[in-house]
N, C-alpha and C positions, 0 to 999 in steps of 0.2 A: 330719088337716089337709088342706086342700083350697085349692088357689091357682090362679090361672088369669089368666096375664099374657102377655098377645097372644097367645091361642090356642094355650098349653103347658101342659098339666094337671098338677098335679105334688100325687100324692097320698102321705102320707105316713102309715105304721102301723107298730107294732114287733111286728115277730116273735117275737123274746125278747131279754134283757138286753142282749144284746151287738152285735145287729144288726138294723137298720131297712131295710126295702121302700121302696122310694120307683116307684110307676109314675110315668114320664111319658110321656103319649099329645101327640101331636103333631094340632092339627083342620086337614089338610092340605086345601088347595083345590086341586081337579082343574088340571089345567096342559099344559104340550106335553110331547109323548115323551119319555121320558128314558134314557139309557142308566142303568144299574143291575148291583149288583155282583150274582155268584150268590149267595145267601143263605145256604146253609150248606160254605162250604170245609171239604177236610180238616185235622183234628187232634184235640191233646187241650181237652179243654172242663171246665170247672166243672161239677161238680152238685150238690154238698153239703159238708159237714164231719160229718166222723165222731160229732162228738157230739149232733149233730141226730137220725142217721141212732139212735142208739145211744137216746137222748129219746123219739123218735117212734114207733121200731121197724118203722114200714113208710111210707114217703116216697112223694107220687107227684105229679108236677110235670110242665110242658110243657118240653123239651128241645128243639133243634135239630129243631122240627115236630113232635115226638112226645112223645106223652103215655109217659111213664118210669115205674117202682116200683121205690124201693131200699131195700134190707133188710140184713140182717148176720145172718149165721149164727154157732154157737156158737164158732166155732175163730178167730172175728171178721175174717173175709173180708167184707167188700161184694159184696153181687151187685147189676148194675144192669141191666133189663130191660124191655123193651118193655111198653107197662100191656093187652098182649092174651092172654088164654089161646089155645092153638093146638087147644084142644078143641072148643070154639062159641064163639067169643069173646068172652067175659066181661070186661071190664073185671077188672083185678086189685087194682084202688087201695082203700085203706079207705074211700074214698065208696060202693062198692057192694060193701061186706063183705068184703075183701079180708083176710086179716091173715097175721102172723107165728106158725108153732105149730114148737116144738121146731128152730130156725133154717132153719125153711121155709118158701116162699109157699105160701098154701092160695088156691087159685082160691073165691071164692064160691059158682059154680052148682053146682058137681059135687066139690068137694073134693079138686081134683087137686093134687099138694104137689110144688112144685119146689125144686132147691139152688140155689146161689148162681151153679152152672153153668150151668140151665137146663133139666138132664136133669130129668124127669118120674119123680120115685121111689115116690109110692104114690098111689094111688085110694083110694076107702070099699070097691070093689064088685067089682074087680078086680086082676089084677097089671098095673103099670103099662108105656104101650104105649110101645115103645120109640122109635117117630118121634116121639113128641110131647115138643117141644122150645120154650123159649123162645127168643125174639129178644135175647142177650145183649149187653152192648156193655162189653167188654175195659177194663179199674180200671187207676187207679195211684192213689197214695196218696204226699202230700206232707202233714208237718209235721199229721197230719190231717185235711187239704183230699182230697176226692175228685174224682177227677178221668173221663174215660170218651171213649174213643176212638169221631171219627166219621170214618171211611171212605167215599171217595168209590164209589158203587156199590156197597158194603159191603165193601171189600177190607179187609183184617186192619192192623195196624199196622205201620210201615216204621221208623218213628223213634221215639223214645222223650223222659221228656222227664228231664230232670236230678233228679239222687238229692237228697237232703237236704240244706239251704243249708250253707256253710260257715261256721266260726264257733266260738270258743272263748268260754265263761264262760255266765253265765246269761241268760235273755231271757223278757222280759213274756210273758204270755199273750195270745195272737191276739185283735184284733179285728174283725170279722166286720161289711161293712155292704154293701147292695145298694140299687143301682139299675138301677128298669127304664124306659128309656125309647127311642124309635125310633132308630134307627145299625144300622152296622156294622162289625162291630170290627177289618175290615182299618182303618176309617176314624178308627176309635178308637186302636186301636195309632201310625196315622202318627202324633201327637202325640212321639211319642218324638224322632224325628228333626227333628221340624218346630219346632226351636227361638226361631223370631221369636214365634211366639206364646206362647211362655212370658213374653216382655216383655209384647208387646199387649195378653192377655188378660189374666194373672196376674199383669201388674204385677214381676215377676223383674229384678232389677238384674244386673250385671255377667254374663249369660250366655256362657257362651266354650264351645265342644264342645275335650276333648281327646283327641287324637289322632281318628283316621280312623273312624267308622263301618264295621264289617267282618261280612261274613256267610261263614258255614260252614255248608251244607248248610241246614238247618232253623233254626239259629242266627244271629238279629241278633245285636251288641254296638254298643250308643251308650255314650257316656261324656261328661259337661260337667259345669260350676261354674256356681254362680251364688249370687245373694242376694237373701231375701228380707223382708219386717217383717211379724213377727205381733203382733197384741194377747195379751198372757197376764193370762187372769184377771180383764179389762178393766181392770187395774190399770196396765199400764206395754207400751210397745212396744219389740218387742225387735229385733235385725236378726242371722239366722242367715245364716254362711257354710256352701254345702254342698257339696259334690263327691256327685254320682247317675253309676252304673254298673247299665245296665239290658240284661240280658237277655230278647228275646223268643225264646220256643219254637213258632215256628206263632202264628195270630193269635188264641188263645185264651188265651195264658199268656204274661204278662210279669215281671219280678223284677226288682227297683230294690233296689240296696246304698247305701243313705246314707250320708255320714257326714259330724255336723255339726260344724264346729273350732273355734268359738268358744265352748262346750258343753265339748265331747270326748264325742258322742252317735253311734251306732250303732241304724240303723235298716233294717227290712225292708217291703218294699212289694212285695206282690203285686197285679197290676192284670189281675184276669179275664174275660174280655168272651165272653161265652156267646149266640148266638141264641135267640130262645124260639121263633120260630113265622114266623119271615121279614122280618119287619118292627121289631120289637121284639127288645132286646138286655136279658140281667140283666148289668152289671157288677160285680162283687164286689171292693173292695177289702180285704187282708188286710192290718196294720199290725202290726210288733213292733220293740222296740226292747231292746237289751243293755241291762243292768242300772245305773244312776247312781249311784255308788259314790264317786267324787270327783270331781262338774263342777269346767270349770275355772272359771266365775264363778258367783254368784248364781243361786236360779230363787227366784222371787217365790212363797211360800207354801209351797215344797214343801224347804227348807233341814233344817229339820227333824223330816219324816217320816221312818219307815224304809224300807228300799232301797226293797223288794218293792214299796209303796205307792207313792211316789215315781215307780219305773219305769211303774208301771202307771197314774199318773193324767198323766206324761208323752207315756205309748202313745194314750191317748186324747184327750189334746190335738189330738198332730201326727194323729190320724185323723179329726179333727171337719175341722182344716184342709186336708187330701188330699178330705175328699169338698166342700168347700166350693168346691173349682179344680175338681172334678171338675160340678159344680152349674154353676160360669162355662161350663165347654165345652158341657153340655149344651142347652146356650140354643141353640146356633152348629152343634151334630152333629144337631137336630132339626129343624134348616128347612133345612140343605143340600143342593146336589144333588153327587153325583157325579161328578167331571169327569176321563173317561178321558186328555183329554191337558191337562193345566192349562200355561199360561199362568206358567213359576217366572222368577224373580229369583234375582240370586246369594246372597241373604241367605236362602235360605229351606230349606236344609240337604240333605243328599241325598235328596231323596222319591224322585228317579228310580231308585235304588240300591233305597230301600225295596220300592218296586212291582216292582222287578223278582223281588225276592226274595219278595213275594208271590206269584206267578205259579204257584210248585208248589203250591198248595196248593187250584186249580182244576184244571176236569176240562179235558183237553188244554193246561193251560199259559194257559187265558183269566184273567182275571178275567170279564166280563162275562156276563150269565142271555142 
């Protein structure tokens, strides 16, 4: 599908079942100078989910300026890795013959086979030379979500991001959606704090933040209420009350604990914002919710189905409607400019706190390229 309204492209194709591409290219007109954020701060970034990775068997996509290849070896390690051989530089991607053999990359030109490490373990022709090494960049693995550390100047990782959500009883299976269109996802993240616009834009009733906005090291926490009217089913409109408690880890990885009380619904929102290339941003949002076992009123069509079903055509509602607010923003993050000292009111929640907390995660403490 192909849409173009006031010069914002917004193309739309499915990946697979579970998750949809959406480019949006922004047709910008040249203008005055502008200051601008550095394009790829430190932290951990999205690169895939494991069952892609395990589907496809050798993945290779633009990352934070670099073309990447990830793979999964037998003992089901991810390895994520620069898409250059260190031997003549061969592209390593299955565009130019690239593949997985016996949980190894095999370079195309010469068939040099790396692990998940990077070390270079065998040749066709020779024993393999011991400096030839990939450009590896350091996994972590959430809930399936792969994740991959980028280092300013290439230093190693300093901070890590959180183990496994917390959480008793059962919970939907993940759903998986992207878009890519122009931002940056310090600029993407401020949303969190920037609560008038949850009214303005999205329309959100009774917003109130509780308690104080607090950071710890690499760690935001926001916390507020509010309410909002969905259409369900285009049958009947509903009006949820919800309480969001959202952790950001670095400005690549945020985590929203929901919970709706008019329901009694529990819900997870992961909101991923990954650079592709400096300009363009993929954001992945991951949605699950605990299992509906006894709402406490009515849902329109789903009374009757069992849990599993239930849960999971619930999961996909409230995911159609996170990237639908996510759609409103990107109208407003695609013609913006950047403004190093903005201009706030007292309604407009602590950005200054935000940005300050962004500051580690450029090189010497800037934001600014």
């Amino acid at each position: 599908m192909l849409q173009d309204t006031a010069g914002l492209i917004v193309m739309q194709k499915p990946l697979r079942d579970d998750v949809d591409i959406v480019d949006v290219r922004l047709n910008r007109v040249p203008g005055e100078e502008e200051q601008t954020l550095h394009p790829f701060p430190e932290g951990w970034y999205f690169v895939t989910d494991r069952r892609t990775v395990l589907k496809k068997k050798l993945l290779e996509k633009q990352w934070m300026g670099e073309n990447i290849v990830v793979w999964c070896d037998h003992e089901g390690t991810v390895g994520v890795a620069r898409s250059v051989c260190p031997h003549l530089g061969s592209s390593l991607g299955p565009a130019a013959g690239g593949c997985v053999r016996d949980g190894r990359l095999i370079c195309p030109f010469h068939g040099f086979a790396y692990d998940v490490a990077g070390h270079c373990v065998a040749t066709p022709f020779a024993d393999p030379p011991r400096a030839t090494r990939l450009r590896v960049f350091e996994t972590r693995e959430i809930e399936g979500l792969v994740f991959a550390w980028w280092g300013l100047d290439g230093r190693p990782s300093h901070w890590s991001l959180p183990g496994q959500p917390p959480g008793e009883g059962e919970w939907s299976r993940l759903v998986l959606q992207t878009l890519r269109f122009p931002a940056h996802p310090q600029e993407t993240a401020e949303n969190v704090v920037d609560l008038a616009h949850l009214r303005y834009v999205h329309g959100y009733d009774n917003v109130e933040p509780v308690g104080k906005t607090t950071v710890n090291g690499q760690v935001l926490v926001s916390c507020f209420n509010f309410r909002t009217r969905r259409r369900m089913a285009g049958l009947m409109t509903l009006t949820y009350d919800l309480s969001a408690r959202t952790q950001v880890h670095g400005l690549g990885y945020s985590f929203v604990e929901i919970r709706e009380h008019s329901i009694g619904v529990d819900a997870r929102l992961w909101v991923l914002a990954t650079p592709v290339d400096g300009t363009l941003i993929d954001m992945t949002l991951v949605g699950q919710i605990r299992e509906m076992r006894s709402p406490r009123r009515p849902i329109v069509g789903l009374a009757f189905l069992p849990v599993r079903m239930r849960t999971n055509l619930m999961n996909r509602f409230w995911s159609m409607q996170q990237r639908r607010d996510v759609i409103q923003d990107v109208e407003i993050w695609g013609r913006k400019k950047y403004r190093p000292r903005p201009r706030l009111s007292r309604a407009d929640g602590p950005i200054g706190l935000y940005r300050h907390y962004c500051r580690q995660f450029y090189p010497s403490g800037g934001q600014s390229s």
